[in-house]
C-alpha positions as a Python dict, from the first residue, in 0.01 Angstrom:
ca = {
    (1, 'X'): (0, 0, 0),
    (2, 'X'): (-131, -63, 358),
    (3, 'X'): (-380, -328, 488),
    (4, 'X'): (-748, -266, 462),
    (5, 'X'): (-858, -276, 821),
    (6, 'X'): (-1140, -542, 858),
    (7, 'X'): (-1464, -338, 933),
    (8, 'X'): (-1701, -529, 1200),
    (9, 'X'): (-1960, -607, 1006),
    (10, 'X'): (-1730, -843, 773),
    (11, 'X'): (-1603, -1049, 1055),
    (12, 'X'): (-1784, -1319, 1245),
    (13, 'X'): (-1711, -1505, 1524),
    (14, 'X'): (-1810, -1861, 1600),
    (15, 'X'): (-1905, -2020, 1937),
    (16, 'X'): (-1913, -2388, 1929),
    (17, 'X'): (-2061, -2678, 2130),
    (18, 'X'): (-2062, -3065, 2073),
    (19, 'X'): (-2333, -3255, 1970),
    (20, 'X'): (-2485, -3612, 1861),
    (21, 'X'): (-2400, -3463, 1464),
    (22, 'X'): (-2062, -3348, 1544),
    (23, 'X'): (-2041, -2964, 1631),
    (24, 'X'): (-2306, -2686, 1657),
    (25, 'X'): (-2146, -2373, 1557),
    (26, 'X'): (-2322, -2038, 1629),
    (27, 'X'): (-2187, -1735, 1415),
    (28, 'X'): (-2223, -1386, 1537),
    (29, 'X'): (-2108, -1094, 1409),
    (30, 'X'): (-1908, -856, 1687),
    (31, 'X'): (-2221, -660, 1682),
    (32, 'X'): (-2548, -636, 1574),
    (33, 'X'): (-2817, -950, 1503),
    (34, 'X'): (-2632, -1109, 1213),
    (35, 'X'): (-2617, -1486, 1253),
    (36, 'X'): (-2570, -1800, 1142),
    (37, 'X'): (-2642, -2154, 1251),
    (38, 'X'): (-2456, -2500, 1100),
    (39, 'X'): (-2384, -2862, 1191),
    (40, 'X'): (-1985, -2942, 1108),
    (41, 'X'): (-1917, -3298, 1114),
    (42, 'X'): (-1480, -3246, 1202),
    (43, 'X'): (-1408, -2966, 1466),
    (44, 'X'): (-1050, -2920, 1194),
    (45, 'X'): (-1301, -2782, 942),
    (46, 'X'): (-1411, -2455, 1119),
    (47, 'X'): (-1093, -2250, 1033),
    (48, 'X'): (-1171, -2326, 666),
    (49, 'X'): (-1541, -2244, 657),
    (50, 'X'): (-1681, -1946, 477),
    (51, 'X'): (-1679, -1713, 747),
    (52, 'X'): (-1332, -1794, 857),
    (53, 'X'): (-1386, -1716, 1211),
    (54, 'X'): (-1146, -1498, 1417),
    (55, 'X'): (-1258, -1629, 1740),
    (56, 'X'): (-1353, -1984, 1820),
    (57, 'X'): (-1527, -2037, 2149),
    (58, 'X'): (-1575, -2390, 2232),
    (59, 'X'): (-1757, -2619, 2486),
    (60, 'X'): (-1441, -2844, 2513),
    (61, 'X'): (-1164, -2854, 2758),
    (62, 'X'): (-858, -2728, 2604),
    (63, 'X'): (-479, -2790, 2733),
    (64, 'X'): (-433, -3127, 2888),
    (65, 'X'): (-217, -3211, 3196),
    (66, 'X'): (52, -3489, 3248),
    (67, 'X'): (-71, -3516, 3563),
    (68, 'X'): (-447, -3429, 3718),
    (69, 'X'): (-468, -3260, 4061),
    (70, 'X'): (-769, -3276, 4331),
    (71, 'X'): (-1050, -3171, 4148),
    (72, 'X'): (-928, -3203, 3765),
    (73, 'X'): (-691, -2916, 3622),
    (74, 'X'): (-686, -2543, 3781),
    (75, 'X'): (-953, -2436, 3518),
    (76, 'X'): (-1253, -2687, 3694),
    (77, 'X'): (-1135, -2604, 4066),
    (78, 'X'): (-1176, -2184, 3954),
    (79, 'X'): (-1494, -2235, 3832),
    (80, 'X'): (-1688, -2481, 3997),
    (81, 'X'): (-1769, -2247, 4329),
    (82, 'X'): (-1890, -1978, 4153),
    (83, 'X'): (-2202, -2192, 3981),
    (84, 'X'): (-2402, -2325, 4294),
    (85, 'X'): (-2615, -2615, 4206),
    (86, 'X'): (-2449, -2585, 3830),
    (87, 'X'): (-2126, -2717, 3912),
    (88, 'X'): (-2158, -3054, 3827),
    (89, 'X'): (-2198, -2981, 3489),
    (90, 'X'): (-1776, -2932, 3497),
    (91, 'X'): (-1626, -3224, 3457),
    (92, 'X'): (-1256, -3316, 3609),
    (93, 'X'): (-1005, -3328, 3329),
    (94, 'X'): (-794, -3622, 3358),
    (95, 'X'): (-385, -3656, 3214),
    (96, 'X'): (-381, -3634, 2850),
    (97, 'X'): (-312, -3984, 2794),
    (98, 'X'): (-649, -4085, 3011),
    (99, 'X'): (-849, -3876, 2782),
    (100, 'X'): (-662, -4046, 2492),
    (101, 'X'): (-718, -4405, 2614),
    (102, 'X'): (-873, -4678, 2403),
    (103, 'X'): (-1142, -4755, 2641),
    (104, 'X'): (-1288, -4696, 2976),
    (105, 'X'): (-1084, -4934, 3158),
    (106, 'X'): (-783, -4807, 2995),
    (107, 'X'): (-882, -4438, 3075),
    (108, 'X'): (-933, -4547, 3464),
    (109, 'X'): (-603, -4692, 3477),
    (110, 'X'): (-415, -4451, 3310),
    (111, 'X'): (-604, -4217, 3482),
    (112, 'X'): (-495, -4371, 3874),
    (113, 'X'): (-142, -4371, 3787),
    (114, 'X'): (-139, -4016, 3655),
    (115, 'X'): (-300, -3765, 3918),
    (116, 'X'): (-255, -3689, 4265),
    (117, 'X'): (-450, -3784, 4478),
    (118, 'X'): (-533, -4094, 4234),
    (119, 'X'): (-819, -4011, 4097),
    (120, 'X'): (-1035, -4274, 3815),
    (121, 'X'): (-1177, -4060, 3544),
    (122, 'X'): (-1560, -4007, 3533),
    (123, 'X'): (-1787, -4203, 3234),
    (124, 'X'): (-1935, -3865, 3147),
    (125, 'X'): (-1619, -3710, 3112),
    (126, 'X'): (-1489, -4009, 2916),
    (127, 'X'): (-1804, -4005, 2729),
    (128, 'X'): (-1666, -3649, 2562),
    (129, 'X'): (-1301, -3808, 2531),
    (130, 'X'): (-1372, -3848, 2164),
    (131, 'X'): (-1421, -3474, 2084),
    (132, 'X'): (-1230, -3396, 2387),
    (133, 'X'): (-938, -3565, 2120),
    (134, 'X'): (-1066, -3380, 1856),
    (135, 'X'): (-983, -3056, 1968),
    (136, 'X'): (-653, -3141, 2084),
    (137, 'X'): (-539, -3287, 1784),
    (138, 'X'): (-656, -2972, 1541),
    (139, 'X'): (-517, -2714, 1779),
    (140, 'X'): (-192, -2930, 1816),
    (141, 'X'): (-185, -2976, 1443),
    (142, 'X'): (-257, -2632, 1358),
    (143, 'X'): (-60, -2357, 1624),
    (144, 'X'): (-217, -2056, 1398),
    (145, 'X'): (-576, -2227, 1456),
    (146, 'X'): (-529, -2242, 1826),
    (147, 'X'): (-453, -1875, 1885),
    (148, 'X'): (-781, -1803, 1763),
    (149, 'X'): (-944, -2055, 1996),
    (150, 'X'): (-1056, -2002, 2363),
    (151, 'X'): (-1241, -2302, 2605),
    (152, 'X'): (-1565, -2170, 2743),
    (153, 'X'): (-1843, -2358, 2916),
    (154, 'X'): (-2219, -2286, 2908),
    (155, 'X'): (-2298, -2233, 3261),
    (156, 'X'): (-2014, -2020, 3342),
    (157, 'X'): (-2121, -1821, 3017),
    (158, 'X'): (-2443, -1811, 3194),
    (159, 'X'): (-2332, -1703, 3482),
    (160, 'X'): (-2183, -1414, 3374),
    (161, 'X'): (-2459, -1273, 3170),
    (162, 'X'): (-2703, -1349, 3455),
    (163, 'X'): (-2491, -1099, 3684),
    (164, 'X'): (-2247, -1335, 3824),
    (165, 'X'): (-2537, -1575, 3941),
    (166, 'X'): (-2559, -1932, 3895),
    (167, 'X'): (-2851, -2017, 3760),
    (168, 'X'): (-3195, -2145, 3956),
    (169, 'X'): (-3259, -2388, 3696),
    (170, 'X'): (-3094, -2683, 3519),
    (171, 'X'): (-3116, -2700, 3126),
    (172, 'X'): (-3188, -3075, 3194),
    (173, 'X'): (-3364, -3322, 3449),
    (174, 'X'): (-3338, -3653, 3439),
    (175, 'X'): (-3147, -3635, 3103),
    (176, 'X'): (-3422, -3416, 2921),
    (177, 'X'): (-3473, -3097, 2846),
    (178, 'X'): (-3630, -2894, 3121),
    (179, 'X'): (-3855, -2629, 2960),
    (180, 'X'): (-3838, -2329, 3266),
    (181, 'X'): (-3470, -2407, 3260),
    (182, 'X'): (-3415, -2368, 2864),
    (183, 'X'): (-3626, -2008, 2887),
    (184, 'X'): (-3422, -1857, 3142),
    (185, 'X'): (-3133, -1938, 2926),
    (186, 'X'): (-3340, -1778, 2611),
    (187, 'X'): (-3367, -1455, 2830),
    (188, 'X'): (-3052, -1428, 2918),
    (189, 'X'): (-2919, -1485, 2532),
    (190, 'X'): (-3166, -1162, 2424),
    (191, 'X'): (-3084, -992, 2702),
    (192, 'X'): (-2732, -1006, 2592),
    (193, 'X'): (-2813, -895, 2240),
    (194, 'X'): (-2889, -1189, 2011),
    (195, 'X'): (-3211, -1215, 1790),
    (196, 'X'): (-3485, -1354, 1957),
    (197, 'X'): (-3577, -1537, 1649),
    (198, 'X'): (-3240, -1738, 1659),
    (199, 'X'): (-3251, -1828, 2016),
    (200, 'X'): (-3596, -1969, 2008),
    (201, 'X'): (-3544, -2137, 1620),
    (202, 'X'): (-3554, -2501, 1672),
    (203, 'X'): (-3182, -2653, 1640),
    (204, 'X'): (-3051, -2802, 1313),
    (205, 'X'): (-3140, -3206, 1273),
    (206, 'X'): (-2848, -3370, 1459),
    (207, 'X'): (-2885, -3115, 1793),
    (208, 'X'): (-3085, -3082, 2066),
    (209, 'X'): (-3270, -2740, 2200),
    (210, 'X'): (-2979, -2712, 2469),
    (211, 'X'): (-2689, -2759, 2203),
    (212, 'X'): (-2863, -2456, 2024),
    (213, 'X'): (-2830, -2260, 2345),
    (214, 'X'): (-2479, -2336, 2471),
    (215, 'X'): (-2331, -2269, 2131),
    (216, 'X'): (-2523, -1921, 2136),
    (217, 'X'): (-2380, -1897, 2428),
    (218, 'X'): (-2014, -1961, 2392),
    (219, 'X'): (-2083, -1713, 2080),
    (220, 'X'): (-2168, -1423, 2371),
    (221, 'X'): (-1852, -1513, 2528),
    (222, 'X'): (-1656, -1493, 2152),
    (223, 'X'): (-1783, -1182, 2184),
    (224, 'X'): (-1614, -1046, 2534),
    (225, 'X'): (-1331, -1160, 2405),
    (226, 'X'): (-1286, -1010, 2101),
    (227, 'X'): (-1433, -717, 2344),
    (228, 'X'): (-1103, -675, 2584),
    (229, 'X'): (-1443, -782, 2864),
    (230, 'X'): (-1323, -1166, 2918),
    (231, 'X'): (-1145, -1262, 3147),
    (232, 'X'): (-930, -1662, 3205),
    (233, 'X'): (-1014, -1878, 3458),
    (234, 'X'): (-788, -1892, 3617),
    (235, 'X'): (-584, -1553, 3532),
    (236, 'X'): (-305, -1618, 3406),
    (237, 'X'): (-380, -1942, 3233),
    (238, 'X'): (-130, -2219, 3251),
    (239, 'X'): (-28, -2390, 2979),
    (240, 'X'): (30, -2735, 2952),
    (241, 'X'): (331, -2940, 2803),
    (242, 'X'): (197, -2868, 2408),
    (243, 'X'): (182, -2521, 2533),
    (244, 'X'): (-203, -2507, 2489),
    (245, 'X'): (-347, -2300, 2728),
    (246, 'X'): (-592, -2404, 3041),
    (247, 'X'): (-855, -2158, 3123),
    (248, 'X'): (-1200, -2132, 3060),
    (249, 'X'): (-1286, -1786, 2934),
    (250, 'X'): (-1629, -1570, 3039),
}
């Protein structure tokens, strides 16, 4: 008796983004306006959620090096010159056991000693280094989980759905949310196919307008993948010493 083949419209896939409740996780269907919208306290519980999602696309950097380079791993250095006046917004990943450091003075230690040129590691990054731990530790722990998840990032999602452009406007100034900068990234979500009701619903308690946005977002880019239409960045991805893959996917 062969498989059933899973028809479209019975899979979803999820894209995911970090916020003050835990995660944001956007479900889309490969096509159409199907969605779903839900707060998960523990990144480890989205392979075991109702919709058992074949593709994960998260705001998190994925793969973790022994050693940091100039400018964080290979992923941040592709990216960063193709998003203008957005490129702050990616981070420099520091060594795996800088993320995984106690504290901040631990992380900038560990952090010296472990890239070249000796680099400290930056508070916002080390303001993530909780989920940042997360992730690693559920893809680590799981290796069938982890083939089904892919790092993305918002603005380089962005980018490619606004033609390869960085964006004119930030999403936030001065720490809150900039209202021309949120509606160009509204546009661009409908533009790329999702309701327009979703994208302008206000985000679950525990999330901001932005975390709404980004995980829609990542969702697109769940999308091109599933697609064949992503591509790694950079191409091929290097792994690191877990085997976890590097890239951030758009």
């Amino acid at each position: 008796m062969g498989h059933r083949e899973i028809a479209p419209s019975d899979i979803w896939l999820a894209g995911v983004d970090g916020c003050p409740a835990g995660w944001l996780v956007a479900f889309v269907r490969p096509q159409g306006e199907e969605t779903r919208v839900r707060i998960v306290s523990a990144f480890a519980d989205i392979p075991a959620l109702p919709e058992l999602p074949a593709i994960v696309a998260v705001d998190m950097p994925i793969g973790l090096p022994d050693r940091a380079g100039r400018g964080g791993r290979a992923a941040e250095n592709a990216v960063r010159p193709l998003l203008g006046q957005r490129q702050s917004s990616v981070f420099s990943v520091p060594s795996r056991a800088a993320a995984h450091a106690a504290d901040y003075a631990e992380a900038r230690r560990i952090a010296l000693a472990t890239s070249e040129p000796p680099k400290s590691v930056a508070k916002q990054l080390f303001n993530i280094a909780p989920k940042i731990r997360e992730v690693d530790a559920a893809l680590r722990a799981e290796p069938v989980f982890a083939q089904r998840v892919f790092e993305v990032h918002p603005e380089l999602a962005f980018w490619r759905l606004n033609g390869e452009r960085p964006l004119a406007e930030p999403k936030k100034v001065k720490n809150r949310c900039y209202e021309p900068g949120l509606a160009l990234r509204r546009d661009l979500l409908i533009a790329a196919g999702l309701p327009p009701g979703t994208v302008a619903s206000a985000p679950p308690s525990g999330a901001g307008p932005d975390d709404l946005l980004d995980a829609l977002a990542c969702a697109v880019i769940a999308r091109r993948i599933r697609a064949g239409l992503a591509r790694p960045f950079p191409d091929p991805p290097p792994r690191d010493s877990c085997g976890l893959p590097m890239a951030i996917w758009a």
